[in-house]
RODO-2510 file (C-alpha; in nm, 4 decimals, decimal comma):
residues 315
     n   res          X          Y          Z
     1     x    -3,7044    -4,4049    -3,5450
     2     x    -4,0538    -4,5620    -3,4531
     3     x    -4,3321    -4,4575    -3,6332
     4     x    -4,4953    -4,1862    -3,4808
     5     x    -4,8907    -4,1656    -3,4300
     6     x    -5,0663    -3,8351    -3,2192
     7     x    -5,4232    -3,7768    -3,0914
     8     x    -5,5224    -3,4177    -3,1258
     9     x    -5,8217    -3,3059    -2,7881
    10     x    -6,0287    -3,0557    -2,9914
    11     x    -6,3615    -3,2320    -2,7862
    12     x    -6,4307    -2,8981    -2,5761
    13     x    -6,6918    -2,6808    -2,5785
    14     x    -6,4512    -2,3459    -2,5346
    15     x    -6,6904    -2,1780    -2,2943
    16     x    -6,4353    -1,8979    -2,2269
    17     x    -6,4570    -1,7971    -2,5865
    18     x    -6,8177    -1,7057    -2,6427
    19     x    -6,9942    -1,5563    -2,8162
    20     x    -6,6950    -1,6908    -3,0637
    21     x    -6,7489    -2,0155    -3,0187
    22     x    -7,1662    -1,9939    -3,0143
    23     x    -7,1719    -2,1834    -3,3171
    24     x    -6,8387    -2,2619    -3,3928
    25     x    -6,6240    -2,4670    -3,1799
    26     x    -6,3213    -2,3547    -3,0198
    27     x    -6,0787    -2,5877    -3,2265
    28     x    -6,1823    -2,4999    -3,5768
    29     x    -6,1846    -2,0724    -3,4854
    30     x    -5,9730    -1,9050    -3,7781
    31     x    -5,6064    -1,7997    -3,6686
    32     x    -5,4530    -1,6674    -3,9079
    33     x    -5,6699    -1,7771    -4,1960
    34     x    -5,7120    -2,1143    -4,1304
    35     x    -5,8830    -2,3166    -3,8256
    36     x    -5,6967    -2,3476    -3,5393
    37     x    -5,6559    -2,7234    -3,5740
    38     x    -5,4911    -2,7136    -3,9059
    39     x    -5,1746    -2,5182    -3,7405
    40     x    -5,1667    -2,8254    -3,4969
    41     x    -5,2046    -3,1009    -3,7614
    42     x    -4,9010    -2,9084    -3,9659
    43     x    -4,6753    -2,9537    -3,6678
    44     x    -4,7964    -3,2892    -3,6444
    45     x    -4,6892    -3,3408    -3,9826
    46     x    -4,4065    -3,1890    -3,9485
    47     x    -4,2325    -3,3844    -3,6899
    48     x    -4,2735    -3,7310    -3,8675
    49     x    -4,6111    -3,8659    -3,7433
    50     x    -4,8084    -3,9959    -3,9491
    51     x    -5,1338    -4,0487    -3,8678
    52     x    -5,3491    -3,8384    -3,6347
    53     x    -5,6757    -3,8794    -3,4490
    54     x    -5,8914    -3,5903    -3,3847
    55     x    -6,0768    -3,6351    -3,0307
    56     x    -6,4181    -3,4512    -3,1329
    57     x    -6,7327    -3,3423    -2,9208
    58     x    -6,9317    -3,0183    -2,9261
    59     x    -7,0252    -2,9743    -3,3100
    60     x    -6,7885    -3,3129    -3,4024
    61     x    -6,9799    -3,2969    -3,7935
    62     x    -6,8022    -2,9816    -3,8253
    63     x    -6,4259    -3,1242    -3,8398
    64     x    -6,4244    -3,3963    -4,1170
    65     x    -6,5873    -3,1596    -4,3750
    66     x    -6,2611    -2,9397    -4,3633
    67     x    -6,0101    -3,1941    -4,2587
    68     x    -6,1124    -3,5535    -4,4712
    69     x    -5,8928    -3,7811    -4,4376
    70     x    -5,5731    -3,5954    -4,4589
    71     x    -5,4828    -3,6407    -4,8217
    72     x    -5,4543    -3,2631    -4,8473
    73     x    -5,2536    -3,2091    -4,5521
    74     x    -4,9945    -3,5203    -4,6155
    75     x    -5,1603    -3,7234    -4,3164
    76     x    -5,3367    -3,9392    -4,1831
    77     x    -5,6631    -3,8148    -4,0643
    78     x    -5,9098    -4,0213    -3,8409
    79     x    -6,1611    -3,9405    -3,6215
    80     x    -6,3522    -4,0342    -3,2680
    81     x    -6,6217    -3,8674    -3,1479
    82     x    -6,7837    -3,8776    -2,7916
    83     x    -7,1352    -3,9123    -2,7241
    84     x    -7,0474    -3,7774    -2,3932
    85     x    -6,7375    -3,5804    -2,2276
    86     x    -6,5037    -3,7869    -2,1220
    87     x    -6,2568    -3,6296    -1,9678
    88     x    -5,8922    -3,5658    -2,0868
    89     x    -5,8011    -3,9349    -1,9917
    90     x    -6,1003    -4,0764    -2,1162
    91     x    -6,0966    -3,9131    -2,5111
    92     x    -5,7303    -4,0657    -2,4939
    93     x    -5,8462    -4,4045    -2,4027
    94     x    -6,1213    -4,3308    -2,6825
    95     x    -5,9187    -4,1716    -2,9578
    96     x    -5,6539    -4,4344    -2,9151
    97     x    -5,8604    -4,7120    -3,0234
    98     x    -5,8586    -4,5536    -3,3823
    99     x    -5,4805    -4,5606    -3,4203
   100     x    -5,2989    -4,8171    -3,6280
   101     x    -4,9268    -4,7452    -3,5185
   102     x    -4,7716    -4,8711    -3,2352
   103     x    -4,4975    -4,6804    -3,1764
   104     x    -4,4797    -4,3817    -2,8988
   105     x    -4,8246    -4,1132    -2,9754
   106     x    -4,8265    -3,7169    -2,8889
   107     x    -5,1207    -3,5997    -2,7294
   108     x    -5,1653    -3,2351    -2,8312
   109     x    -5,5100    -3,0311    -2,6063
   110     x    -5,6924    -2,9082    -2,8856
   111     x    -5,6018    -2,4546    -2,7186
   112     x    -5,2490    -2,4725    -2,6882
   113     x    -4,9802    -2,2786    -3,0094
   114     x    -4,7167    -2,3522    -2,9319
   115     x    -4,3586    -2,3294    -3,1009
   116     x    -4,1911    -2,5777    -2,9362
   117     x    -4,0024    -2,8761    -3,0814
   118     x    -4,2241    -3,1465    -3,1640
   119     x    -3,9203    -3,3358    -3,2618
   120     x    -3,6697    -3,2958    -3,0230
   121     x    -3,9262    -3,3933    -2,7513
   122     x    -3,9787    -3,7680    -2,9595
   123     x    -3,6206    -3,7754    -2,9557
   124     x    -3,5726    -3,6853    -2,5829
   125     x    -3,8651    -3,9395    -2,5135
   126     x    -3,7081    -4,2236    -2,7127
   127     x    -3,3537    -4,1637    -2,5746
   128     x    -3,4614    -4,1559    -2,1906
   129     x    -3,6665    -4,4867    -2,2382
   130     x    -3,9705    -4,2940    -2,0880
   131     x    -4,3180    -4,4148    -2,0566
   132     x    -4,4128    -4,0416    -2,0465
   133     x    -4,2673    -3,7676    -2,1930
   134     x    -4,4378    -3,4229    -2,0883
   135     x    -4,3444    -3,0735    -2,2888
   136     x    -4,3039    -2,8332    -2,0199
   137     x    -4,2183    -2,4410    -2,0641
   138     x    -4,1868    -2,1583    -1,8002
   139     x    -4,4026    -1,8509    -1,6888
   140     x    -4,3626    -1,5586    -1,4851
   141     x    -4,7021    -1,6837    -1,2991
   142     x    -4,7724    -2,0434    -1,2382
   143     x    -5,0618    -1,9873    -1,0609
   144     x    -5,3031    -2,0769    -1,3191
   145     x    -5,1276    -2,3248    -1,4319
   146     x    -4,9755    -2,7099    -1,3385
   147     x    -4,7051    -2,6811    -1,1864
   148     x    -4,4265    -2,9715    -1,2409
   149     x    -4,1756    -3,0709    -1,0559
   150     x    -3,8147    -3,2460    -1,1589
   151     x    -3,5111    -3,4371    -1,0192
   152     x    -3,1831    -3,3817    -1,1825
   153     x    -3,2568    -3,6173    -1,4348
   154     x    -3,5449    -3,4630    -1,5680
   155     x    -3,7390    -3,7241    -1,4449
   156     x    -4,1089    -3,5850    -1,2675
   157     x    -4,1302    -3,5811    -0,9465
   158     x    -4,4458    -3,4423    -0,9043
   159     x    -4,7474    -3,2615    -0,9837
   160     x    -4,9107    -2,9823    -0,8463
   161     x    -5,2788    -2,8490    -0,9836
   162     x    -5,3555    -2,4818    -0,9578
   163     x    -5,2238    -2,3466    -0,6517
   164     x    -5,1851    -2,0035    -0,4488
   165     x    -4,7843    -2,0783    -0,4143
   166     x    -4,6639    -2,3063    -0,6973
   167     x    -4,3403    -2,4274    -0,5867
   168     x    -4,2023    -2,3751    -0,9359
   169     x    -4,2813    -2,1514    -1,2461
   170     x    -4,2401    -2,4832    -1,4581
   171     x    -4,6105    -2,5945    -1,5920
   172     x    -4,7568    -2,8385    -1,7950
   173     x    -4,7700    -2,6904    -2,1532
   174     x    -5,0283    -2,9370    -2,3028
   175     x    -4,8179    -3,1640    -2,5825
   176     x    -4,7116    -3,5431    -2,4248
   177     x    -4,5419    -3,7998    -2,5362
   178     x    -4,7262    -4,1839    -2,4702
   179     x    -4,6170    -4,5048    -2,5335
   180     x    -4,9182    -4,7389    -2,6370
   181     x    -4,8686    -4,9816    -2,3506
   182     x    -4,9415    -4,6446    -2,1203
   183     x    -5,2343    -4,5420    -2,2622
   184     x    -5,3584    -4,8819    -2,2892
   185     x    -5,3787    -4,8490    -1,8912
   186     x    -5,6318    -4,5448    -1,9111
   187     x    -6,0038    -4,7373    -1,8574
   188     x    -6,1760    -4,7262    -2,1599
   189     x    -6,5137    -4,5500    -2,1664
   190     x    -6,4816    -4,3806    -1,8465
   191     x    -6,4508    -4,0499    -1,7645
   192     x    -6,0871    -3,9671    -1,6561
   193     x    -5,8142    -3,6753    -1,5865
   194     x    -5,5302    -3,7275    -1,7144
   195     x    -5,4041    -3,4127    -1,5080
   196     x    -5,5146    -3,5552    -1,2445
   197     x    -5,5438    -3,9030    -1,1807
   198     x    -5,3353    -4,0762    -1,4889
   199     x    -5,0393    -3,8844    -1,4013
   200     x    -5,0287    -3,9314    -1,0088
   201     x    -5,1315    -4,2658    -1,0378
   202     x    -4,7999    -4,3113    -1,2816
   203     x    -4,5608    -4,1515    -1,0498
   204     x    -4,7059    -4,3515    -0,7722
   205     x    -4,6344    -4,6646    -0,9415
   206     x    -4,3210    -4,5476    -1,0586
   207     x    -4,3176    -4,5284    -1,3984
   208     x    -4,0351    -4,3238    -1,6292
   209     x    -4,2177    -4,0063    -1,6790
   210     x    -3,9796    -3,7544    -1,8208
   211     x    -4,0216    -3,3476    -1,8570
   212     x    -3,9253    -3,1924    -2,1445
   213     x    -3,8434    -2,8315    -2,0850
   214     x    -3,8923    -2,5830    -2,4359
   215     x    -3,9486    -2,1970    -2,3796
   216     x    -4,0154    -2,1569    -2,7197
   217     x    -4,3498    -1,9590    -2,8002
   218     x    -4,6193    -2,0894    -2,6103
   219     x    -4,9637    -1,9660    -2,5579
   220     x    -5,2921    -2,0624    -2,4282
   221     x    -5,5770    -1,9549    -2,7049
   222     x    -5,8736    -2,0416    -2,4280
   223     x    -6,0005    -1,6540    -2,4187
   224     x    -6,0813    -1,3976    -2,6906
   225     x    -5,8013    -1,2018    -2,6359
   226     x    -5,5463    -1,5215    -2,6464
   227     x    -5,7581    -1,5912    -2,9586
   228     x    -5,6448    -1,2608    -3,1438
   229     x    -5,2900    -1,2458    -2,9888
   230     x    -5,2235    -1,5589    -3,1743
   231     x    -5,3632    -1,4482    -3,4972
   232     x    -5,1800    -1,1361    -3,4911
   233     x    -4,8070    -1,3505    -3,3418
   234     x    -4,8511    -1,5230    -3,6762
   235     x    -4,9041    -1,2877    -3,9029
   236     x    -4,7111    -1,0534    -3,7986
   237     x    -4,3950    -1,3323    -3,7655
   238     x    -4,4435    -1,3344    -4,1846
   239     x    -4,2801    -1,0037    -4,1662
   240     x    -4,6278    -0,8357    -4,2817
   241     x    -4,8801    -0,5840    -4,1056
   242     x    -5,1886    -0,7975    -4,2493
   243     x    -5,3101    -1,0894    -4,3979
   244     x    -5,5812    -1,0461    -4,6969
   245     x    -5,6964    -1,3316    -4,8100
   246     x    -5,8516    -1,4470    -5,1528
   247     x    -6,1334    -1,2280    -5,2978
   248     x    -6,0709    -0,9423    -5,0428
   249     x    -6,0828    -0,6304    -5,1717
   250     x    -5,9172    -0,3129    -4,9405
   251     x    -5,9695     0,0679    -5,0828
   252     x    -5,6568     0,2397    -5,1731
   253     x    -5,7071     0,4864    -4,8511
   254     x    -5,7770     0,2081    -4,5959
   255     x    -5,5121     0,1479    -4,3599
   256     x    -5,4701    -0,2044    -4,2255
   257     x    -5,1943    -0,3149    -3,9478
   258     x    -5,0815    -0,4917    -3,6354
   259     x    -5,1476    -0,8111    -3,7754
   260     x    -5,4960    -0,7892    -3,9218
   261     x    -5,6795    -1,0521    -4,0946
   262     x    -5,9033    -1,0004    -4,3745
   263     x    -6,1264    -1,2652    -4,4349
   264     x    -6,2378    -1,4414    -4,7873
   265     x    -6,4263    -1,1538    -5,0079
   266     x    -6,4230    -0,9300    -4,7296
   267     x    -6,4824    -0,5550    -4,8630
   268     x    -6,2347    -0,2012    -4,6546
   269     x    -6,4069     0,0575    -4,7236
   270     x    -6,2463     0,3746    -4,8418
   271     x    -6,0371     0,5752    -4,5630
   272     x    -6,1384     0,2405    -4,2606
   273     x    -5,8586     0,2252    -4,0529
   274     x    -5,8190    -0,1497    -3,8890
   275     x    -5,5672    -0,2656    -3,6353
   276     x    -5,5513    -0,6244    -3,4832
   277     x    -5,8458    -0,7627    -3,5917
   278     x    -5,9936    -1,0508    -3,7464
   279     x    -6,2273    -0,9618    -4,0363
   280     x    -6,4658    -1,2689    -4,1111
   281     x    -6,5369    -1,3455    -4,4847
   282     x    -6,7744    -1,1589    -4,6298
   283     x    -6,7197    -0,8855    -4,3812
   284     x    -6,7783    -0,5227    -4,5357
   285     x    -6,6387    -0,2624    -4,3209
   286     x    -6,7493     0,1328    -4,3603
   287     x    -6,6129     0,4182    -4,4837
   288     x    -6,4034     0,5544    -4,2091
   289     x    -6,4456     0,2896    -3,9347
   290     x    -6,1682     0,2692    -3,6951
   291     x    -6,1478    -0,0897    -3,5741
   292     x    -5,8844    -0,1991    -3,3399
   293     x    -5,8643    -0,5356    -3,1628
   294     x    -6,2214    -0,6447    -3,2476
   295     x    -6,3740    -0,9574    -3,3986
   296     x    -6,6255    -0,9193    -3,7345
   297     x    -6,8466    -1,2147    -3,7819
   298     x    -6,8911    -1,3385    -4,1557
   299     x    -7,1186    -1,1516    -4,3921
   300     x    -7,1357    -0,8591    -4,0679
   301     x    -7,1762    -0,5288    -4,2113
   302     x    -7,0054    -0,2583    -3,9615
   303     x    -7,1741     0,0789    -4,0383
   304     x    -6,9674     0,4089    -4,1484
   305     x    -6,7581     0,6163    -3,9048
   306     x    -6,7815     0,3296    -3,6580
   307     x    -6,5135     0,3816    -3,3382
   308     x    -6,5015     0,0381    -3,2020
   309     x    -6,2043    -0,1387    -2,9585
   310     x    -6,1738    -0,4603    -2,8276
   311     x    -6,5483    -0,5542    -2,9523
   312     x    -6,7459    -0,8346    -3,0979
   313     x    -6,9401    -0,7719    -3,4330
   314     x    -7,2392    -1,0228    -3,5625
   315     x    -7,1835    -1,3072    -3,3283
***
């Protein structure tokens, strides 16, 4: 096995998320407990790489603080930041130049859980001899999506952006497999799409780019309500209703379920009935709120005998 390196895209500003991501970015939201990226760095981890570069932008201070160097996570963490977008092509080129493996590199977008098998698609990569390797799943609707098309092999045969009548419900699913001499292609400092120019230019010039096809779990976390679907998928795959995390304290008479997170010191309030929702730390919910699919900012104080769905508090 080759020693496997990965470049995690958590550069975006996660406009679709606000007011969430207002002074957070999208990458290091809680899911679950813990920021988004950490899930991603696990399954990094996981599959045998072992070193990983995080692509940062919007907020980049905000990333090493949490993640250091990886010593608590059993990785390698590095870091490269851009001064100014660069494009999904472009942070590659960038984040690359941080890497000390040479061996084949996963490039993970920095919105995408996903349950697939990190793994399997090295192996697949390695035993194909591709220069690409992309992780492709299905959906009912490929509209919104990139849709991909394959010969019998498996090998791409093209690729199709967001379109009215997608020719196939298989998409791109945001996890690919590089080797170096690929990505040392991608012009460095420039602002490029992967998506669409590194990939058409590669078929064009007829390069081995393989799809990997996992319908695992698989979801996009770019919108609020992606955002809390995920949170709740996770915690409620543990087999629990909630998750309460250290220092929380929930009244007797509270009732907490579908997948609820309670943040660090957060305080339920007696008879507060919460469904769905993620409860920042600090949070202190009323006596006899009813809270169901809504988002409570740290420190936010909901009032008493609050009725509240699908809402925003303190952000």
């Amino acid at each position: 096995m080759q020693n496997r390196s990965a470049i995690l895209l958590v550069g975006g500003r996660g406009t679709r998320l606000a007011p969430l991501t207002n002074n957070t970015p999208k990458p290091m939201l809680q899911v679950a407990g813990v920021p988004f990226t950490e899930h991603q760095i696990i399954k990094a981890r996981d599959a045998g790489i072992s070193e990983i570069v995080l692509a940062t932008s919007f907020k980049a201070e905000l990333f090493e603080p949490y993640f250091g160097d990886g010593t608590d996570f059993g990785i390698s963490i590095k870091y490269a930041v851009e001064e100014v977008a660069l494009g999904t092509g472009g942070a590659i080129s960038n984040a690359a130049q941080a890497l000390s493996g040479t061996g084949p590199v996963a490039i993970f977008n920095g919105d995408v859980l996903s349950g697939h098998d990190l793994g399997a698609q090295f192996d697949f990569h390695e035993a194909k001899g591709a220069d690409v390797t992309l992780f492709l799943t299905e959906v009912e609707d490929a509209r919104a999506f990139g849709a991909v098309e394959l010969d019998e092999s498996g090998r791409v045969s093209a690729f199709n952006e967001k379109m009215e009548n997608p020719p196939t419900n298989i998409i791109n699913a945001g996890c690919y497999i590089f080797n170096r001499e690929i990505i040392s292609t991608i012009p460095f400092g420039k602002v490029v799409s992967v998506e669409r120019e590194t990939f058409p230019n590669l078929l064009a010039t007829g390069a081995r780019v393989f799809g990997f096809i996992d319908t695992s779990y698989w979801l996009d976390i770019g919108t609020p309500s992606a955002l809390l679907k995920a949170s709740r998928d996770l915690v409620l795959a543990t087999g629990k209703e909630f998750m309460a995390l250290e220092g929380s304290k929930i009244s007797s008479s509270a009732s907490i379920t579908g997948g609820t997170v309670i943040g660090r010191s957060a305080q339920i309030a007696a008879d507060a009935q919460i469904s769905g929702c993620v409860i920042g730390d600090g949070a202190v919910i009323g006596a006899g709120a009813r809270l169901t699919d809504c988002f409570v900012a740290e420190g936010f104080e909901v009032p008493t005998q609050v009725i509240s769905f699908d809402n925003y508090f303190g952000f």
